[in-house]
BAVEXBA-529788 format. One line per 4 residues: number of its first residue (from 0); their letters; for each residue x, y, z of C-alpha. Coordinates in steps of 0.2 Angstrom, whole numbers. Layout:
NUM	a	X:Y:Z  ...
END
This chain:
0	xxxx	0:0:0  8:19:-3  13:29:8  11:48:9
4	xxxx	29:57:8  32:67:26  26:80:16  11:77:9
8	xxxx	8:69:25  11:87:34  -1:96:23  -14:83:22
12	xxxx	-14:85:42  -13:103:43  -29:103:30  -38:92:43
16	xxxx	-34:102:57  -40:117:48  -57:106:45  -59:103:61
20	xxxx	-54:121:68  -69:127:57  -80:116:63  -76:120:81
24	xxxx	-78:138:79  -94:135:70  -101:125:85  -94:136:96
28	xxxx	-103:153:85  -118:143:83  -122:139:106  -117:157:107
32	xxxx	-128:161:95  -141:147:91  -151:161:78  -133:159:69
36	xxxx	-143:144:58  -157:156:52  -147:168:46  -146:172:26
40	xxxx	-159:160:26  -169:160:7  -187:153:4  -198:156:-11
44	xxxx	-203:172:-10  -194:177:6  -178:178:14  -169:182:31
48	xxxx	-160:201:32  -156:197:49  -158:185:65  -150:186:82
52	xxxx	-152:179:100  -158:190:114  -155:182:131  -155:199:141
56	xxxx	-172:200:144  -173:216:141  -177:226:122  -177:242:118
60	xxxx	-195:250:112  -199:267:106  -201:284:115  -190:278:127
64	xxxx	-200:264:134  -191:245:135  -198:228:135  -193:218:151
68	xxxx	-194:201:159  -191:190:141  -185:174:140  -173:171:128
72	xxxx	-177:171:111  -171:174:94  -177:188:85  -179:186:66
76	xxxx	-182:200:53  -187:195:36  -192:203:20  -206:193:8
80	xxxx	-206:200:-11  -220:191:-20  -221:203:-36  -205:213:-40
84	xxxx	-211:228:-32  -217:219:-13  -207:225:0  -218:214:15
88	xxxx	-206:216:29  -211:203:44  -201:197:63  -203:181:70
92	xxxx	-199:178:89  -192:161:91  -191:156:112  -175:147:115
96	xxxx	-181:136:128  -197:127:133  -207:130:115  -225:124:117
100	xxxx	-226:118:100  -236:132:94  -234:147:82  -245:163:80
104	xxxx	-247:179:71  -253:197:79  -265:205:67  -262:224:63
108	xxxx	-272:241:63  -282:254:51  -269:255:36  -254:256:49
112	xxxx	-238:248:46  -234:247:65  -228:231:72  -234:227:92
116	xxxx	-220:219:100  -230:219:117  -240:208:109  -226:198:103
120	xxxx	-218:197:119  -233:193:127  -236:176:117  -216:170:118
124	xxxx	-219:173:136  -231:157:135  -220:149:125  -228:153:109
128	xxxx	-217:158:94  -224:174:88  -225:184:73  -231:201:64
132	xxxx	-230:211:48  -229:229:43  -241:225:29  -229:229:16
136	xxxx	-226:246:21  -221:261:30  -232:273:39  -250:274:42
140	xxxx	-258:285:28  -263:277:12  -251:284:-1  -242:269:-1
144	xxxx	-255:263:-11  -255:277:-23  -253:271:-43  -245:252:-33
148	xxxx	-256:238:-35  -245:228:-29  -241:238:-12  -262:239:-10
152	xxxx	-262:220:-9  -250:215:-1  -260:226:13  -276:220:10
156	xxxx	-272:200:6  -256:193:4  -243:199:19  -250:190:32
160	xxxx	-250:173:22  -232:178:13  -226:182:32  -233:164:41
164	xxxx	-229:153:27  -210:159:29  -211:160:49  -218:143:49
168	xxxx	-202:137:37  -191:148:50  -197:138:64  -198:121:58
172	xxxx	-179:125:53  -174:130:72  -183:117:81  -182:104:68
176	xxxx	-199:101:67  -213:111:64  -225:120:73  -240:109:77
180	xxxx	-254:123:78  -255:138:72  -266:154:75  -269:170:71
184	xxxx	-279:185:79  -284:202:76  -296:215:79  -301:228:66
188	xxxx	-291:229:53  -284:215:60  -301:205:60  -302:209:40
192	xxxx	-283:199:39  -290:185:50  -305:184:38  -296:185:23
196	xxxx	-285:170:29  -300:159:31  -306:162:15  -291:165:4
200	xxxx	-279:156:13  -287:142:21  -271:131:25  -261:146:34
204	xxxx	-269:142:52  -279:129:63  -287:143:73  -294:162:69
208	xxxx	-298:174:82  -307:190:72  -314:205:82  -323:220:75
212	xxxx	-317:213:57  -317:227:44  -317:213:32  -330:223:21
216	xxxx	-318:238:19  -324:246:1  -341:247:8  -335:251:26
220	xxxx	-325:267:17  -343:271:8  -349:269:25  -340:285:35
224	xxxx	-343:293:16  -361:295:19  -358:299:38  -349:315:32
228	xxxx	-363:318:20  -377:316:29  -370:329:43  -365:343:31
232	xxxx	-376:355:21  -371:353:5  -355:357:-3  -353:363:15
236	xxxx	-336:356:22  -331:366:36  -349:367:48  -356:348:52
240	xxxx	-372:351:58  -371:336:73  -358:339:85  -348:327:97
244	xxxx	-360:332:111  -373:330:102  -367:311:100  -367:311:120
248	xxxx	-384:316:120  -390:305:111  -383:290:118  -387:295:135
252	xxxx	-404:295:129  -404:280:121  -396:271:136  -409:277:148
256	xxxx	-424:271:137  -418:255:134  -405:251:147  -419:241:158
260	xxxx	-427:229:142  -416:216:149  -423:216:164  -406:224:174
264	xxxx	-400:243:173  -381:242:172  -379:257:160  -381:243:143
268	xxxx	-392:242:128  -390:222:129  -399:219:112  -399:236:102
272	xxxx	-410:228:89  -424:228:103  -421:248:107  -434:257:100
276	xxxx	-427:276:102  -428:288:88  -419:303:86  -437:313:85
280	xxxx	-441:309:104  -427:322:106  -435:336:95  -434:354:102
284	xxxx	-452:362:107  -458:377:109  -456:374:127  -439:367:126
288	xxxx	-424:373:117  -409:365:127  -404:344:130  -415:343:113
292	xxxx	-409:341:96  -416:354:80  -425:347:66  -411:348:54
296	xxxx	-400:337:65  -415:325:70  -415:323:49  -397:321:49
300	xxxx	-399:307:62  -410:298:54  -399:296:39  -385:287:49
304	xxxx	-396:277:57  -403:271:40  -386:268:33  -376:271:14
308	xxxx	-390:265:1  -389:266:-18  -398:281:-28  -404:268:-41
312	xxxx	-412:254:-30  -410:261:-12  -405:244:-9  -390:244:9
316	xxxx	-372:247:4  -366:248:22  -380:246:37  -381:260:49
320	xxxx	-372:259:65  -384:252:80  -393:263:93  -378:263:106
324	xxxx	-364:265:98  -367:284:93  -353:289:109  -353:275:123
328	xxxx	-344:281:137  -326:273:138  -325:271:119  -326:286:108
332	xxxx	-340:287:95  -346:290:77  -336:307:77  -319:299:76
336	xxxx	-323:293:58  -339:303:51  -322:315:47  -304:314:46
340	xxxx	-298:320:63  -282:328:55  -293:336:41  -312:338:48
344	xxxx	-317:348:31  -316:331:22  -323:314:23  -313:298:35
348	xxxx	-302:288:22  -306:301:7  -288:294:-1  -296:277:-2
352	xxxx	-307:285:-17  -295:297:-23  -282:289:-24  -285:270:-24
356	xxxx	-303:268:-29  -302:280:-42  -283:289:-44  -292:304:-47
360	xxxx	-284:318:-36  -298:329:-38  -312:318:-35  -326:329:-27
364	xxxx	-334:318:-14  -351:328:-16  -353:324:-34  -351:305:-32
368	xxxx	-363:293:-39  -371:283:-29  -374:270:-40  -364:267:-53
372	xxxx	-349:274:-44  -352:263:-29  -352:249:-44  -333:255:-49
376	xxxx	-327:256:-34  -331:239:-28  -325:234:-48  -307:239:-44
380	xxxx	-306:235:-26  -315:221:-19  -303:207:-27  -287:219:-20
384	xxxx	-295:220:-1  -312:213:2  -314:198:12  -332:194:10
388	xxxx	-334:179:2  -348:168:14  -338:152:9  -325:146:21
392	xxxx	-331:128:16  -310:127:10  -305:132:28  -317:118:36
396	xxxx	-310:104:28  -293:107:33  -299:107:50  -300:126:54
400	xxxx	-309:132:69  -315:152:68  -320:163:83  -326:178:79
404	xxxx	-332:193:91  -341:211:88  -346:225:101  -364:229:98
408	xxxx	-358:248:103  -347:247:91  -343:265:83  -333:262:69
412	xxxx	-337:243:62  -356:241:60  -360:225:74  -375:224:60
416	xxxx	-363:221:44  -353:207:57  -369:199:59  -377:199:43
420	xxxx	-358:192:36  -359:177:47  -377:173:45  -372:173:25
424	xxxx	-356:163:29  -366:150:40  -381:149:27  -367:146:12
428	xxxx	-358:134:22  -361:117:25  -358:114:44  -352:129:46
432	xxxx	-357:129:65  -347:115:68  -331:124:67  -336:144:69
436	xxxx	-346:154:83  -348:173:84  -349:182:101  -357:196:101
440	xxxx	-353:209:116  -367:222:123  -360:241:127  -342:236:119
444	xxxx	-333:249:108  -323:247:94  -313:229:100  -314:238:115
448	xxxx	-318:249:130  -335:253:133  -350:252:148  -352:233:147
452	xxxx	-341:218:151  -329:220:137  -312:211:148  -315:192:140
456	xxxx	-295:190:136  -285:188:153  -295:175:163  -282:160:166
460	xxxx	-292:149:156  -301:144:143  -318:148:153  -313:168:153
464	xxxx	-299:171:139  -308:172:120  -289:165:114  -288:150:128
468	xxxx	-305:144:122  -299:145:105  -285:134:107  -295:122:117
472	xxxx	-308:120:104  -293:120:90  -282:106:101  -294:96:112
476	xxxx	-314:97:101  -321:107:117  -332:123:106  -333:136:120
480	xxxx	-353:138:121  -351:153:135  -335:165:138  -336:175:155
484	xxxx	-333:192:151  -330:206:164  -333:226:165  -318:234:174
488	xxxx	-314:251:184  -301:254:170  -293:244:154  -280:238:167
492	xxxx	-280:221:169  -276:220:188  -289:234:190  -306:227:200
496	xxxx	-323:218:192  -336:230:195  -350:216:184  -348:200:175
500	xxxx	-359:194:162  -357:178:149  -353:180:130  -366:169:122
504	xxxx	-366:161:103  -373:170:90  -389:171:90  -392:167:109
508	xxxx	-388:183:121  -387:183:141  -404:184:150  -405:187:168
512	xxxx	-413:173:179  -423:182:187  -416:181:204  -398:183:212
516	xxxx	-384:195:212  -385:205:196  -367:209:194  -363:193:193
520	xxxx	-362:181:177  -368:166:184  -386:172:187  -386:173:168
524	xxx	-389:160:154  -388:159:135  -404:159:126
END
């Protein structure tokens, strides 16, 4: 057999010592920074621009304020580029330690970009590798959108599932295995992801959590159109005729007829579709000229309550938001989005028909057309952002459970559009209450705040936390048929129960017993 000579000998061994020196260092980079394996990572559409491990437990947030008490974790940053000109920028937080074998995504708010890292910290706390998206942009206002197809949607439609498809591949990577359930929740706009998901996406997640879903967003926008309308003289811009205290007025009026229908008086309409009150009760007299509401205003009134109809047919565009919800205490009112705040003298979300509806810069809200322009908006639009097909019968044979949740006092998404979507959704799809329920929640504001018991998120378990009785009915079969919600003395959680009351299935609501302590849920049932 040859031999080597002494030195090829030599720099064969110097070769293997080199080998083996790399590998050293690299196992030695890779324990003090296990993230070091993610890094550079490329997937279909998406890649890794940076990972690194945090085992401080602290991180740095903005205005000066600082995350504290994490465990370890790694924090990924990642960019997802489905067309040429995406730019979906997404973080997934990957615990070190003691990972439960479950992944979830945070839904976002209005058109904003903004990413919640409490809300990511607070999931990795339990153990839950947790992820969020900017949406594919920067900033909260809508010119992203402006002449970009593409940027409007990766907004409406494609960042959440671009971002989870590649946070799944991320984590199965780090574990070496892959997540075994996976969820997703979101209020508002983040209701409309968590909706789109389900019916466009039905493979992304096991379990949906969508509150106050603006899921109908082209007739939603047409919605606050007519607000500002119906509240202006017109070609009139700059002197609404209802004012913000007018608002007040008129829900504490409304309160103090129909608070008592339900049998208690807690300062909630329980059922708004049972309140009688019309604006005209309020009417000024002869005899009465203050804590009264003019003609004019009464007429404007009316309009909102009747909702954004079409010239042609007067059929509904966008139902009018319930008696209620005009300004609940504790959770703002119609005001915040029958005008832009920054700009009062034109309509909420004008640049979603300016710009993006119909890129027409001058586009004079009070010559719209409202009918055939309602017809091209809706054209252009609904495949780019709506999420409102009834048919999630895709998502239900994957095995996908869906929770979804509305405050009646809603000010800003109508709880009447929630519930006439989920009436068509469960008449379109077969079974569809074997795997979706809608709780509906009295005196709640927009996802929330309000006079009623609107805390159903921080019970320990599944009998009091909306997301706890998802993942039950997700991992165990157990559908939550009641959630105990709770009205606090402030939106801190540690702050005291003043009432509680149960969170029924849609179409059954709490009803009083009869007897026992009012404030308490248990003197309630579901009917």
């Amino acid at each position: 057999m040859p031999t080597l000579s002494p030195l090829l000998a030599l720099a064969a061994g110097a070769v293997l010592a080199a080998a083996i020196s790399t590998c050293v260092h690299r196992a030695q980079a890779q324990a003090a920074d296990p993230c070091a394996t993610l890094a550079n990572s490329v997937f279909s559409d998406a890649k890794v621009e940076s990972a690194e491990a945090n085992r401080s437990g602290t991180l740095a947030g903005g205005r000066g304020s600082a995350l504290t008490g994490l465990p370890g974790f790694c924090r990924v940053r990642g960019l997802a580029t489905p067309t040429p000109r995406s730019r979906i920028h997404f973080e997934a937080w990957l615990p070190l330690a003691s990972w439960n074998g479950r992944i979830e995504m945070i839904g976002n708010g209005g058109y904003s970009s903004a990413i919640s890292t409490n809300e990511l910290a607070a999931l990795m706390r339990q153990g839950t590798a947790s992820v969020a998206t900017d949406t594919g942009h920067e900033g909260g206002e809508l010119d992203f959108g402006y002449g970009n197809d593409d940027a409007i949607a990766d907004w409406g439609n494609r960042a959440v599932h671009e971002s989870i498809v590649a946070a799944k591949a991320l984590a199965a990577r780090f574990y070496g295995r892959a997540p075994r359930y996976s969820y997703f929740a979101g209020c508002s706009t983040g209701g409309h992801q968590a909706l789109m998901e389900a019916q466009r996406y039905p493979a992304d997640f096991d379990g949906i959590l969508a509150g106050d879903p603006g899921n109908n967003r082209t007739n939603l926008n047409f919605g606050f159109l007519w607000q500002f309308l119906a509240n202006h003289e017109p070609g009139d811009n700059s002197h609404p005729i209802l004012t913000a205290q007018d608002l007040v007025l008129v829900n504490r009026a409304a309160v103090k007829q129909c608070d008592a229908l339900d049998g208690v008086t807690d300062g909630v309409i329980a059922d708004p579709r049972q309140c009688k009150f019309t604006p005209a009760q309020l009417r000024c007299t002869a005899g009465k000229t203050t804590d009264c509401l003019s003609d004019r205003k009464v007429r404007a009134l009316e309009q909102m309550y009747g909702g954004a109809r079409r010239r042609d047919t007067g059929a509904t565009i966008y139902p009018g938001w319930p008696v209620g919800s005009e300004a609940p205490e504790g959770a703002g009112g119609w005001q915040t989005y029958w005008a832009n705040p920054a700009r009062p003298e034109e309509p909420q979300r004008v640049e979603y028909f300016r710009h993006w509806a119909f890129n027409d810069p001058n586009w004079n809200w009070w010559s719209f057309d409202w009918a055939k322009g309602v017809d091209a908006a809706r054209a252009r639009m609904a495949s780019l952002v709506d999420a409102t097909s009834p048919d999630l019968s895709a998502f239900e044979r994957r095995g996908g459970k869906i929770i979804l949740y509305q405050g009646f006092a809603d000010p800003v998404v109508s709880a009447s559009d929630t519930i006439a979507y989920y009436e068509r959704m469960t008449a379109v799809t077969p079974g569809a209450l074997s795997f979706s329920a809608l709780f509906l929640v009295p005196g709640m504001g927009h996802c929330s705040g309000g006079p009623g018991a609107t805390d159903f998120s921080s019970g320990p378990d599944a009998s009091g936390n909306i997301g706890l009785a998802l993942q039950d009915w997700v991992e165990k079969g157990s559908k939550p048929n009641r959630i105990l919600a709770v009205h606090r003395q402030s939106r801190a959680a540690a702050s005291g129960a003043s009432f509680s009351r149960p969170l029924c299935p849609w179409p059954q609501l709490a009803h009083y017993n009869g007897s026992g302590d009012t404030a308490d849920a248990v003197n309630f049932t579901c009917r």
